[in-house]
Residue, then its C-alpha position, 0 to 999 in steps of 0.5 A: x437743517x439741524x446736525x444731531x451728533x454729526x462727528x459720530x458716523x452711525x451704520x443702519x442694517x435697513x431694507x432686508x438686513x440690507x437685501x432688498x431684492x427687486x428683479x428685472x429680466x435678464x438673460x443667462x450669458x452664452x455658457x449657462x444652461x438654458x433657463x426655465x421659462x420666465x414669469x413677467x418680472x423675469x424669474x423662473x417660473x416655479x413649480x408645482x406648491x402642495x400643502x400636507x393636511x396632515x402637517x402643522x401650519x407652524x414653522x421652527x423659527x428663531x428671533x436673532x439679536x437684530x430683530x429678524x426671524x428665521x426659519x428652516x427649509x429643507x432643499x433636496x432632501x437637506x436640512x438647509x439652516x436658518x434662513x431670514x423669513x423676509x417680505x422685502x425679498x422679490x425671490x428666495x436666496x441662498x447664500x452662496x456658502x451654502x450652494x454646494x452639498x445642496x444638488x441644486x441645478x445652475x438655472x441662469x441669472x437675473x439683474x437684482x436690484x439692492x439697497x446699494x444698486x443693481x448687480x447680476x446673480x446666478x439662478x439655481x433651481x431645488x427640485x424639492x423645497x420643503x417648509x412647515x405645511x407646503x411643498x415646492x417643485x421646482x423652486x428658484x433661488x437666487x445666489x447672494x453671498x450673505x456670509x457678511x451678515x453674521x458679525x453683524x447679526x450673531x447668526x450663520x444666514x443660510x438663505x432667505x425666504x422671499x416671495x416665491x415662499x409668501x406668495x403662494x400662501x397666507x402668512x401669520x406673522x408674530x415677531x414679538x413672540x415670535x411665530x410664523x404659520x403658512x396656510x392654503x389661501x383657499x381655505x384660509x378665514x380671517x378670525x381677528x381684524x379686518x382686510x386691506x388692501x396690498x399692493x405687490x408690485x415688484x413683488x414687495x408689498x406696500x400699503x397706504x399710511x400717512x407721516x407728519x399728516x401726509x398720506x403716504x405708500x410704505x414697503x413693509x419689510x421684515x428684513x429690515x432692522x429699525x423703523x421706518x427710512x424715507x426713500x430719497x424722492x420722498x425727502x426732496x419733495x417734501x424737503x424732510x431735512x428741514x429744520x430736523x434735529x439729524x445725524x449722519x448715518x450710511x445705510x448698506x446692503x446688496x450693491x453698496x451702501x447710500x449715505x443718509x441722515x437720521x432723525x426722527x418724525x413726528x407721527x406714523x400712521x399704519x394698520x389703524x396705529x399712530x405711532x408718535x415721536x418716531x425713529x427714522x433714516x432718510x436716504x440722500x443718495x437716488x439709487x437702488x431700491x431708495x431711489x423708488x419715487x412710487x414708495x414713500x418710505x420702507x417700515x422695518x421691525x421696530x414697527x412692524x413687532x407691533x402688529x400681527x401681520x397676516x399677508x394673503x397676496x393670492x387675494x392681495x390683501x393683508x391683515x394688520x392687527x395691533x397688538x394689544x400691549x402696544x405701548x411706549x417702550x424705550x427711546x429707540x422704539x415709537x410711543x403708539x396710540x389705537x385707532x381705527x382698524x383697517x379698512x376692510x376691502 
């Protein structure tokens, strides 16, 4: 293994600007309130989600320095502030700064799993969510401290909108414009491009791809900074330090950090796009959301910009249409070519 720069120790913000939140059930300790009732991934059960006709589908956003998006909810009648629109996240969040002044409801807890491990976070429960087009009854979000992102992201984080938000819509996402729109999946007709299929399982989505000509299953998280890091199953069994030019690197979120190496490979395959000469980290430590055996590796921003992202989990498909300026940029970012599109499902 070749050792690039290996006195310099390099931080990765990775993997839902470090919350990529997975959950399993738990219950609430002696002297909580009762929870709601439970889906099978352990969350509570939420509401009733309406759309306003009359609303536009469009949402206020706003691209931060890291690459991200944010958009702005309104809880309980309360502007809410700026929260991270994040396919990475398993449930909505709101940082724990934030809790108060927002009557929201103590709802119990659950064991979330992070980058760094697992840990146990308070549930809370929004009677009214509000955001662009769609309305929530009875809206979970978990509590996750996030006051330690804004040195790093040059932005108060409020909140995060996960899967509670996506999977009860379909979703066009733009970041290099950027530009979100949430609409009704029953109404809903693709105008561009083709349908994939989108596995969902942990409440993240993953499509097929392959790396270095292997085929390959990715999480495709737009909380998550940089292009793609390989989940530590991924790098032992095909021993992907091997004769690779790398440098040392940590990679920090929710329960810690996982040390890690970072390099670049060769090719990537996603969404009809081979992206060449690629940026990526590779996870050496076999915990958190890295230690995932049924996941090759998780694609970040710098990849996932180059597309427009249409996610439908109602129908669990998604629509990966290449932008038409893709081309080689700077040295931190892919040289790219077009192929096929997706495959239609």
């Amino acid at each position: 293994m070749k050792n690039a720069s290996s006195s310099r120790f390099a931080f990765a913000l990775v993997a839902s600007c470090g919350l990529a939140l997975t959950t399993v059930a738990s219950h609430g300790a002696a002297d909580e309130p009762p929870p709601a009732a439970r889906d099978t991934d352990g969350v509570p059960v939420q509401g009733e989600v309406t759309f306003d006709a009359n609303a536009s589908p469009s949402l206020q956003v706003k691209r931060i320095k890291s690459g991200h998006i944010l958009v702005r909810p309104t809880i309980n009648g309360h502007d809410a502030g700026w929260f991270i629109f994040d396919t990475g996240a398993g449930i909505c969040c709101i940082s724990t700064p934030q809790v108060a002044g927002l009557d929201l409801q103590p709802n119990g807890s659950i064991q979330a799993i992070g980058v760094g491990g697992s840990k146990q976070s308070t549930l809370y429960n929004a009677k009214q969510m509000q955001l662009g087009a769609m309305n929530f009854k009875d809206h979970p979000l978990m509590e996750v401290d996030l006051a330690f992102l804004e040195p790093l992201v040059g932005e108060k984080i409020c909140g995060i909108v996960g899967y509670g938000v996506i999977s009860k819509s379909v979703a066009e996402i733009d970041l290099a414009t950027p530009s979100i729109s949430l609409f009704d999946s029953g109404s809903y007709s693709l105008t561009s491009g083709q349908w994939t299929a989108l596995d969902i399982k942990d409440r993240i989505p993953a499509v097929s791809g392959a790396f270095e000509g292997r085929p390959g299953v990715f999480r495709l998280d737009l909380g998550a900074s940089g292009s793609v890091t390989f989940h530590q199953p991924s790098v032992v069994k095909y021993d992907m330090l091997k004769d690779r030019e790398v440098g040392d690197c940590k990679m920090g979120g929710m329960g810690g950090f996982v040390a890690g190496k970072r390099g670049k490979i060769s090719s990537l395959e996603l969404g009809g796009v081979t992206f060449q000469n690629v940026p990526a980290e590779f996870a050496l430590e076999a915990k958190g959301t890295f230690a995932e055996a049924d996941k090759d590796a998780n694609i970040g921003t710098d990849i996932l910009k180059r597309f427009v992202i249409i996610t439908d989990y109602p129908n669990q498909r998604i629509g990966l249409i290449p932008k038409p300026d893709i081309k080689a940029s700077s040295a931190d970012s892919a040289t790219t070519s077009t192929s096929a599109q997706p495959s239609s499902r």
